[in-house]
C-alpha positions, 0 to 999 in steps of 0.5 A, spaced: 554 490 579 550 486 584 549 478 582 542 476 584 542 468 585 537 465 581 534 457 581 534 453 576 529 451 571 528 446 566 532 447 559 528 450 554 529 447 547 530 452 542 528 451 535 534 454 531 533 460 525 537 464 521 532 469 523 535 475 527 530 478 532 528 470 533 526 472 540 520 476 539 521 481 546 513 481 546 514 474 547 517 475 554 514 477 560 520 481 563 521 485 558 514 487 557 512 494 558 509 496 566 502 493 566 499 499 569 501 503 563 495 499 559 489 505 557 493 511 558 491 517 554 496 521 556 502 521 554 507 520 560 514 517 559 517 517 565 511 511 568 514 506 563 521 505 567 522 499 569 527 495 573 528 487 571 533 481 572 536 479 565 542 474 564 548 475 561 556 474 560 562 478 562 568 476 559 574 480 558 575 484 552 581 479 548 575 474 548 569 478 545 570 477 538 570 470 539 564 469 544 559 473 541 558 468 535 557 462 539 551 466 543 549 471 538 543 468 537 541 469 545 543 477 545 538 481 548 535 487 542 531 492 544 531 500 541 537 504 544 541 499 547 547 495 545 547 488 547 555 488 549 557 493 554 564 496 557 564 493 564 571 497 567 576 491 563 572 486 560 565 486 556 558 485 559 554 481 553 546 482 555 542 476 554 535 475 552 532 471 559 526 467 554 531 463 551 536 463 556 534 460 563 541 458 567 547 456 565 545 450 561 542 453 556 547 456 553 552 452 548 556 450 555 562 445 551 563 451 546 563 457 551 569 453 556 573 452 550 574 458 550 575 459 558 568 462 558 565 458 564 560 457 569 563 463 573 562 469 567 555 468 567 550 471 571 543 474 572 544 483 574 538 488 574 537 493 568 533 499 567 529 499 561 525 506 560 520 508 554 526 509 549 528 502 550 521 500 546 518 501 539 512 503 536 508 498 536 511 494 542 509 501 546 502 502 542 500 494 545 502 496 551 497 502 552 491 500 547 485 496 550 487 489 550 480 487 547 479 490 542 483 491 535 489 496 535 493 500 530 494 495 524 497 500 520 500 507 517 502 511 511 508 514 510 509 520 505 515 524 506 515 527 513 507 525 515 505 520 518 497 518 515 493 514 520 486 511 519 484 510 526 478 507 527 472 509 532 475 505 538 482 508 538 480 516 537 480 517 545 488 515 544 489 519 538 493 524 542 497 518 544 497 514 538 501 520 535 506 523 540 509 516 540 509 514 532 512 522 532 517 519 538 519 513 534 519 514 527 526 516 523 524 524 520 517 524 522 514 530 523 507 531 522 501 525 524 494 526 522 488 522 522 483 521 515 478 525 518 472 523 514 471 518 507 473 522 501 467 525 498 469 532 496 470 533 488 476 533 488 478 527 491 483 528 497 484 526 504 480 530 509 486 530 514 485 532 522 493 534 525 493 529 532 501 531 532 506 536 530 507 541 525 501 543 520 506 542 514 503 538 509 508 540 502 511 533 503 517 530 498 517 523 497 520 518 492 516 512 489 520 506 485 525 511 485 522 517 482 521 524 486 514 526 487 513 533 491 505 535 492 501 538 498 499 532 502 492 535 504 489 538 497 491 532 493 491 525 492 496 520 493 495 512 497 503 509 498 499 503 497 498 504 491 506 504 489 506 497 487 500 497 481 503 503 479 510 500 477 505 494 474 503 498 469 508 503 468 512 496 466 508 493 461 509 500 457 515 501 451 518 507 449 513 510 443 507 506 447 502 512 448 498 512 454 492 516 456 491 517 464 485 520 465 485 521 472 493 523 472 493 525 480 501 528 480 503 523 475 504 517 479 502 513 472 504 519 467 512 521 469 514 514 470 511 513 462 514 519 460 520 519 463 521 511 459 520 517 453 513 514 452 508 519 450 503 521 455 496 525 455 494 527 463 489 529 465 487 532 472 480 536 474 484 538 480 487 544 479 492 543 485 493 536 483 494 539 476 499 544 479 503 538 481 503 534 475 505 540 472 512 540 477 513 533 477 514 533 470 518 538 469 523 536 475 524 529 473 525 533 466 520 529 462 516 535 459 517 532 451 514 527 452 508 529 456 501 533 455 498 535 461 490 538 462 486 541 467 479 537 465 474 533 467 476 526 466 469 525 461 471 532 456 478 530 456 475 522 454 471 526 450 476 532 446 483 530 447 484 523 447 478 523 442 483 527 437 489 524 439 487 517 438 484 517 432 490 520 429 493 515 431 489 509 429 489 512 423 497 513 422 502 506 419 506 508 423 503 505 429 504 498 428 509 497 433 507 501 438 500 500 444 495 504 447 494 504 453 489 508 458 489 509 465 482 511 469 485 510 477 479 513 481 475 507 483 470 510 487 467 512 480 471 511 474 467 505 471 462 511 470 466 515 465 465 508 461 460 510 457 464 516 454 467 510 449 461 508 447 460 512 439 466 516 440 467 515 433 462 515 427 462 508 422 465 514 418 471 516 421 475 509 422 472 505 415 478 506 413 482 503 418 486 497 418 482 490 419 489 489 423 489 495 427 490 494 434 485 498 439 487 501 445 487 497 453 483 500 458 486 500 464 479 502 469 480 501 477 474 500 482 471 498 489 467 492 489 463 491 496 461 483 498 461 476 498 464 475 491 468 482 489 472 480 483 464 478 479 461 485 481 468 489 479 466 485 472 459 486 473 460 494 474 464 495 468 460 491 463 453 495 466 457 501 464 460 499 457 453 496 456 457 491 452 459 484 454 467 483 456 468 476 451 475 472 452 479 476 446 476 482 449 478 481 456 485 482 458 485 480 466 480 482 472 487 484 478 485 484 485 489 491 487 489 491 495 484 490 500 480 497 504 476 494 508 472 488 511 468 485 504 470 492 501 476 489 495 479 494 490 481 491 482 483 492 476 480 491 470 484 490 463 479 490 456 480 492 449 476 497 446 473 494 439 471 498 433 464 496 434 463 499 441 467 506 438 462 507 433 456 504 436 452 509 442 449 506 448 442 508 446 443 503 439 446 498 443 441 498 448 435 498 443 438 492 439 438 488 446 432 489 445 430 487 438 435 481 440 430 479 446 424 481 442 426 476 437 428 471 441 421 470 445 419 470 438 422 464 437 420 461 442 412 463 442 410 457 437 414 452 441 409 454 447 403 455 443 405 447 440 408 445 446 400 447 448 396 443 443 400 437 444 399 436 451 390 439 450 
């Protein structure tokens, strides 16, 4: 090993924490990625190589275990390389060079109780090369230094899902070879080619890395989910609201899942043995209901059709839940309905509205509890929590009161201004068997009645001030 003499620099104090990777590598110029990669499109492993001047101890082996935790906090982390190294009869220990600038900025009284001194420390040349870097510290390196770079990526099993935006499409390539390159079991790197506007709702996938394999394997909170990644919808981001809801059911509650996906609300319902009605337009998307229902072996407790959301609303949740309604053994059990597609799911509102006649629920008890409609939308704007109500309330035709609103939950940001909720309401008698059209005529005898009141207060108000 070749000792390179170094000067002496003024001691730098460091804040102590209990945090592991305290001294961010990014942090330090030494062990930065080569300049001359900044903007390479391409590829090239081979140009990261780089030779640097790091700090470190050399201590025989019988006093290793007693060193290392008066400097663990200094040791130098980086991928594929072990801070503590066999050199002929001794240990090497690396250093991190930000906090550690001369002898004196190690815990000197501490270290020469333990016969380690001035004479054991040292500053060597070390080789660092592309696999000492992760990800994120190679991806900082490559892309423009001015504008934004890669923020974030989904997980789904063995894929990797980018949504790049136009700066960092001239470095796709790159992008993924070096995310395939880093990230454990990962096989398959695609980028969202275009917004989701087919009928079906499912990402338009461009493959930028690996194999075309797109059947994934994934588990969420806990349960195993299996589907084809490239024809039906599924959003990892999504995971906490699904277990939000899927919490708030019982066993013996009912819950109807109007937009069912691959059951990512309705298997963790029935596999609580609540009873589950799911419904999915997309054939594909209804296949993959159907398997994971049956792997996770929850096919008694759960109904699944092949539908549009509104006929389903219409005919199957329809009969069933008058049924119920009309049952005595219901008082100790909820409903609830979820309507997870949030570009366009307050549309299918409406469908509640005069879903009964007076007739059919005359019989039914001043103390039966109507169902919680869960519906999940986007809001673009300055005030988004106001729109997503707005939405809902323009397509009930009904205003949402204290009793009847239950909670307006913001779900996760999908783009600048651009926010997505959750609005939790109750359906009521009056907006079951009343239609849209009465509904809107008698806003309109209300508005007309109301100017009549107010008409004789002008023509008074007139005469007073003649």
């Amino acid at each position: 090993m070749n000792f390179v003499p170094r000067l002496e620099v003024p001691r730098i104090t460091i804040i102590s924490t209990r945090l592991r990777h305290y001294f961010r590598n990014m942090n330090c110029s030494e062990l930065l990625p080569p300049a001359s990669v900044r903007g390479m499109r391409e590829l090239q492993r081979a140009e990261f190589q780089k030779r640097v001047q790091v700090p470190r101890l050399r201590v025989p082996e019988t006093q290793v275990q007693r060193v290392i935790p008066l400097v663990k906090k200094f040791l130098l982390k980086m991928e594929h390389m072990h801070p503590v190294r066999a050199v002929e009869k001794s240990r090497e220990i690396l250093l991190h060079p930000l906090p550690i600038q001369g002898w004196e900025s190690l815990p000197t009284e501490d270290l020469q109780k333990q016969l380690v001194t001035q004479e054991h420390f040292c500053f060597a040349e070390l080789e660092l090369n592309y696999e000492n870097w992760s990800a994120n510290e190679i991806l900082k390196s490559v892309l423009p230094e001015e504008e934004e770079g890669m923020t974030s990526y989904s997980r789904i099993g063995h894929i990797v899902h980018l949504n790049l935006r136009d700066h960092l499409l001239p470095y796709k390539q790159l992008i993924g070879e070096v995310l395939r390159d880093k990230l454990p079991n990962c096989r398959t790197v695609v980028n969202k080619a275009s917004t989701i506007d087919n009928t079906y709702r499912n990402f338009q996938l461009e493959l930028i890395c690996g194999e075309a394999e797109y059947q994934v394997e994934t588990k969420e909170n806990g349960i195993p989910f299996e589907f084809d990644f490239s024809k039906v919808y599924w959003n990892p981001r999504l995971s906490t609201e699904h277990e939000r809801i899927v919490k708030l059911l019982q066993p013996g509650d009912v819950l109807y899942d109007v937009f069912a996906g691959v059951g990512p609300f309705s298997v963790p319902a029935a596999k609580k043995r609540c009873h589950v009605l799911a419904n999915d337009l997309n054939p594909v998307s209804f296949h993959w209901l159907q398997h994971n229902a049956k792997r996770n072996k929850c096919l008694s407790y759960i109904q699944m059709f092949n539908k549009d959301g509104r006929q389903f609303i219409l005919e199957e949740l329809r009969e069933h839940l008058l049924q119920r309604l009309r049952s005595t053994d219901t008082s100790s059990s909820a409903t609830h309905i979820t309507m997870n597609l949030p570009a366009m799911a307050v549309e299918f509102l409406d469908a509640f509205r005069g879903l009964y006649t007076d007739k059919e629920l005359a019989d039914l008890s001043d103390t039966v509890v109507f169902p919680t409609v869960h519906v999940y939308s986007f809001a673009k704007g300055e005030n988004t929590k106001a729109l997503v109500r707005e939405q809902v309330e323009q397509n009930l035709a009904a205003t949402l009161d204290d009793n009847q609103l239950q909670g307006i939950s913001f779900v996760r940001n999908v783009a600048p201004n651009k926010d997505m909720y959750r609005v939790s309401f109750k359906l009521t008698r009056h907006l079951l068997t009343t239609p849209k059209e009465a509904e809107a005529n008698n806003a309109r005898k209300r508005s007309a009645q109301d100017e009549e009141k107010v008409e004789p207060e002008v023509a008074a108000a007139k005469v007073k001030y003649a």
